[in-house]
N, C-alpha and C positions, 0 to 999 in steps of 0.2 A: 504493500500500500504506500502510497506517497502522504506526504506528509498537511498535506489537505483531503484527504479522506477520511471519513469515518466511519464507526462501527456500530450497528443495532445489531444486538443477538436475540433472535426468537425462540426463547427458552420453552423446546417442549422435549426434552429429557433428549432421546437417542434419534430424534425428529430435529432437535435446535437445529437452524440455522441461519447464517447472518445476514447482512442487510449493507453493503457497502454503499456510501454516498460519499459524491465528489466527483470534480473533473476528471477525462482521460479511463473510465475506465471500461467503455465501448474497447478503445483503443487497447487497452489491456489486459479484455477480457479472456484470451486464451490462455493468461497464465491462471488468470481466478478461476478456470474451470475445470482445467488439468489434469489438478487435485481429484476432481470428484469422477470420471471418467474410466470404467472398466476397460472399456476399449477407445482406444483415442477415433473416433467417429461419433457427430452429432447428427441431428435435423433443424433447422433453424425455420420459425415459422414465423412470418412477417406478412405487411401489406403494400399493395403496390406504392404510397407514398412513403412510407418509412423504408422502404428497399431502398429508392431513390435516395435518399438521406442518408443512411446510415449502416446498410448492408453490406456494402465495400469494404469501409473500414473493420467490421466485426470480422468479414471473411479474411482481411488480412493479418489481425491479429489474431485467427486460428491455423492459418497457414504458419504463421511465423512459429506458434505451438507446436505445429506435427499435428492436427487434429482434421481428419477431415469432415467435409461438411456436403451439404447438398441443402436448398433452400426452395420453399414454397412461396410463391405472394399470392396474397387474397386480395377480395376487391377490400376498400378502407371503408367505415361507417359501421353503425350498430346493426344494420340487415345479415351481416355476416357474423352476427352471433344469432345462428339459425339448425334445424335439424340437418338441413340441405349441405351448409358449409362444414357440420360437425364430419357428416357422414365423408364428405372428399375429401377434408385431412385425415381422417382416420383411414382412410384409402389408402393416401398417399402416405402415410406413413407407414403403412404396413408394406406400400410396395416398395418403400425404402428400404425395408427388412430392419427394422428399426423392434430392437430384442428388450426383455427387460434386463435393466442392467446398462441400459442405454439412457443417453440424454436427450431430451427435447427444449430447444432453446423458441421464448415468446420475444421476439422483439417487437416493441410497437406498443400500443398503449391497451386501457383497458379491455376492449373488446378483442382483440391477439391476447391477451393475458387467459382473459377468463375462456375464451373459446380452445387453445392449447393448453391451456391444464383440464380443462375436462375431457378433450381428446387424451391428453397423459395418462389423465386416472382410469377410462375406460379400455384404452388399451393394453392387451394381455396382461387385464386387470391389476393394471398400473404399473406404468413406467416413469423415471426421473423425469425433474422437468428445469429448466432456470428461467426467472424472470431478466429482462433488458427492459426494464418499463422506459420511454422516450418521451410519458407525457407528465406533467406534475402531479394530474390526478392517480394513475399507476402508479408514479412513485412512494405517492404520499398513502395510498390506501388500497387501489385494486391489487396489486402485485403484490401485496402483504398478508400475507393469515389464510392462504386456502381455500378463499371462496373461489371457485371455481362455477362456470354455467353458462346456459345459452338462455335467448329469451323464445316464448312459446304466443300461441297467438293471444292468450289471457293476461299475458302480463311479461315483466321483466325477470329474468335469472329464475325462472320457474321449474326449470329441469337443471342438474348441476349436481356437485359434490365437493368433497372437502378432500383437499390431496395442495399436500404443503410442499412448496419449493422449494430445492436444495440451497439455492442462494440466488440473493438476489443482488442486480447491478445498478442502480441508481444514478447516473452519468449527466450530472449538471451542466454539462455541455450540449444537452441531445435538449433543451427547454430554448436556446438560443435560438433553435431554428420552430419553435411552437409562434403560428400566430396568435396575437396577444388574446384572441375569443378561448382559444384552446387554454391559454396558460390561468388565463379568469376562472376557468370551468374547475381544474384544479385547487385552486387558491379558495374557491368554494369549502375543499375538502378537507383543504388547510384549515379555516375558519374555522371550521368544526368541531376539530381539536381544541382550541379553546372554549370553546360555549359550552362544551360536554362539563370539563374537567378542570380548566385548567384556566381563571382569568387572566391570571398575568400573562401568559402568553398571547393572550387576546389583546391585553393593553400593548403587547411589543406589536401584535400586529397593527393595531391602529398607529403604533408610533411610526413602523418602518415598512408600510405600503406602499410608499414611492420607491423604495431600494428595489424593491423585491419586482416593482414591475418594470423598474429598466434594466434589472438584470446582475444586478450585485451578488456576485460569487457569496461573500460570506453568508449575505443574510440568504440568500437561497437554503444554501446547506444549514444553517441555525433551523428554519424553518422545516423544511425535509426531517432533517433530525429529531426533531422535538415530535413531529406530526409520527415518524414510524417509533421512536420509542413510546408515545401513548399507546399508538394499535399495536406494537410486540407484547405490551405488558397483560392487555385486554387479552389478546389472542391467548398468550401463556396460560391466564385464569380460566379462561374456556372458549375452549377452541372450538366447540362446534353449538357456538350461539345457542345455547342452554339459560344462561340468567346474564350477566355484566355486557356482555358481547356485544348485546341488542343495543347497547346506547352509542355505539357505531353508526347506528342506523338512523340520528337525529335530522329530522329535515325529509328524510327517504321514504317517508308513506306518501307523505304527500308527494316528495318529488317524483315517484313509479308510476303515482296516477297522472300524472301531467305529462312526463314521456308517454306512456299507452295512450293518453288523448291525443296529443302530438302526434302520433303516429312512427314511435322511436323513429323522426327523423331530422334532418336539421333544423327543424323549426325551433328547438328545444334541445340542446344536449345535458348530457346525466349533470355537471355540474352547477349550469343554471336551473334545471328542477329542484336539485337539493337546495341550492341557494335560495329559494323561493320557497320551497317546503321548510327551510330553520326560519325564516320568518313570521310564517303561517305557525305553525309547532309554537314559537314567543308568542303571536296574537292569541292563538289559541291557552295558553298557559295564561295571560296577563287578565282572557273572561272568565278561565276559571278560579277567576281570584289567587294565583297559585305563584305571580310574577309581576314586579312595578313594570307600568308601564314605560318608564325611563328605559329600563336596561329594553325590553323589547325595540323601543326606537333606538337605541344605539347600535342594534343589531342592525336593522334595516339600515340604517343611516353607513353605515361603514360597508354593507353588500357595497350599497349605491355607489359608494364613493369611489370602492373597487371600479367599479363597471358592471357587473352582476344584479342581474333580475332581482328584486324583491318583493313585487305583486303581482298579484294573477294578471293587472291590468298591463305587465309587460312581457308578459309572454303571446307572443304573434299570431295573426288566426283567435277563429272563434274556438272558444271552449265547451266541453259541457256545464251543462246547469249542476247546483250542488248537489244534487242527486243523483246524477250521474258520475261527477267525481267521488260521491262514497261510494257507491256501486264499483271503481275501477278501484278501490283502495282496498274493495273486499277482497280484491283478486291477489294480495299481496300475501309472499308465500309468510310473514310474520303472524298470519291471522292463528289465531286458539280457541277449538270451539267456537269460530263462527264472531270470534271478539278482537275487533285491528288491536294492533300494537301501537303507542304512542310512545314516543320520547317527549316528556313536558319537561321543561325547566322553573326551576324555584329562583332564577336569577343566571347570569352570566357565569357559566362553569359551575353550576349547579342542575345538570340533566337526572334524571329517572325516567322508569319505565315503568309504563300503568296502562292497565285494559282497562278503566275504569274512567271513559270518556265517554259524557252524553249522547248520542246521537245528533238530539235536539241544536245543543251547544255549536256544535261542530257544524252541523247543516246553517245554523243562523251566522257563523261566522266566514264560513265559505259565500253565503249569499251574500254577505257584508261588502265582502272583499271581490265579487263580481264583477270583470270590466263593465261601466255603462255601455 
């Protein structure tokens, strides 16, 4: 490691594995993977923009390894988290002759993350896998903790499994080349990390917004770092979203419903939903008397500031009625007995998790909050 990298370890006993972040280490990734490698042969699976970007470089530092490789690119966008595209990488993998015992490298952002780890796991019932997340949001959260999955015609990440990466690469170099909508959608997910758990890191973020969007090395990695040691520690406690997990998930009922109305298409990406769901999640906590309404306007206040959605009224196209957005949040795989899951907050980095949200509550504040 160079001495601008760092290290998150995801402590799950003979499963741990680590989390490098910092420049250069696309560029270096043949030595970080070496190590883990039964036979020096990977698959590398990518999409046709991120191939363009940053496929060269990875294949030259596996060349320079001795490892060889062979590379798929899929189309880019959330449609290719689908049964259709599950089923052609698992294809292609297998025509690869791709053994257990083998590695499967995700380069690319969340939707490569989560579509190649679940091809991983399914494959003769589970092969290695490494993350190369290249977008802020992967870095900071999809590429992390094992959610793996595709989305189905009911909802988001509706089929899927849990199958944890040997390591992951985190390359603050690969965000330089994100336009700034992509790197927001992220920063979304950064947020998050504070409002859950953690205010002070919330107050850094409101302090050092402008660093972090024109691309300040340190505070990038400060951020990164802090965002994957909350989700390793959460993961460590329970890995397979049992009880603490779930407050991961703050902003994401709502935001799953608003991508499936969207159409998972660009009208809407995963980080401006969630960004718009922790909003919604504060409004909703501040009627049920549960949260000052200061801290929920400071929330929204600081999306905006970012550049991130923070009303229904700015999200594009018509929406459904509140009734129709609790109907698509029913579809959300968090439900229990028939009961959504909420993340409400008691304040800024004070989240919990409660089935115990009125219908009524929620229907009047969704109609509240209706574009005119």
């Amino acid at each position: 490691m160079t001495d601008t990298t760092r290290k998150v370890t995801v402590e799950l006993g003979d499963r741990a594995y680590d989390i490098l972040v910092g420049p250069g280490l696309i560029a270096n990734a043949g030595n970080h993977l070496k190590p883990l490698l039964r036979r020096q042969r990977v698959a590398i699976v990518t999409d046709e923009i991120v191939a363009g970007l940053h496929l060269p470089e990875l294949e030259r530092s596996l060349d320079g390894a001795g490892i060889r490789h062979s590379a798929i690119r899929l189309a880019p966008g959330e449609s290719t988290k689908s049964f259709a595209e599950l089923e052609k990488l698992t294809e292609w993998l297998l025509g690869e002759g791709i053994e257990r015992g083998d590695l499967v490298i995700a380069l690319g952002g969340g939707v490569i993350g989560d579509l190649t780890g679940f091809a991983a796991a399914i494959l003769r019932r589970g092969v290695d896998f490494a993350q190369i997340p290249t977008t802020l949001l992967s870095q900071v959260d999809s590429s992390v903790g094992g959610k793996t999955g595709i989305n189905t015609k009911q909802g988001k990440n509706l089929a899927g499994a849990f199958h944890q990466p040997r390591l992951v690469l985190a390359d603050t170099d690969a965000l330089a080349t994100l336009p700034m909508r992509e790197f927001l959608a992220g920063y979304a997910e950064v947020v998050k990390y504070g409002l859950i758990g953690d205010r002070d890191f919330f107050d850094w973020l409101e302090a050092n917004l402008d660093r972090l969007k024109e691309g300040d090395v340190e505070a990038r990695i400060h951020a990164i770092v802090k965002s994957c040691e909350a989700k390793a520690a959460t993961v460590a406690a329970d890995e397979r979203e049992g009880g603490v997990r779930a407050l991961l998930n703050l902003g994401h009922t709502f935001g799953h419903a608003l991508e499936a109305a969207t159409g998972f298409s660009s009208r809407l990406v995963h980080g401006e939903g969630v960004a718009v769901g922790m909003a919604l999640a504060f409004d909703l906590s501040v009627r049920l008397g549960l949260c000052s309404g200061q801290d929920a306007e400071r929330v929204r206040n600081h999306l905006a500031r970012a550049g991130l959605p923070s009303r229904l009224a700015d999200v594009p196209g018509t929406l459904p009625d509140a009734d129709g957005l609790i109907a698509l949040m029913g579809q959300d795989k968090k439900v229990v007995d028939g009961k959504l899951t909420f993340i409400l907050a008691r304040g800024i980095g004070e989240a919990f998790i409660t089935r115990d949200v009125d219908t009524d509550a929620l229907r009047a504040l969704l109609r509240e909050r209706e574009p005119a």
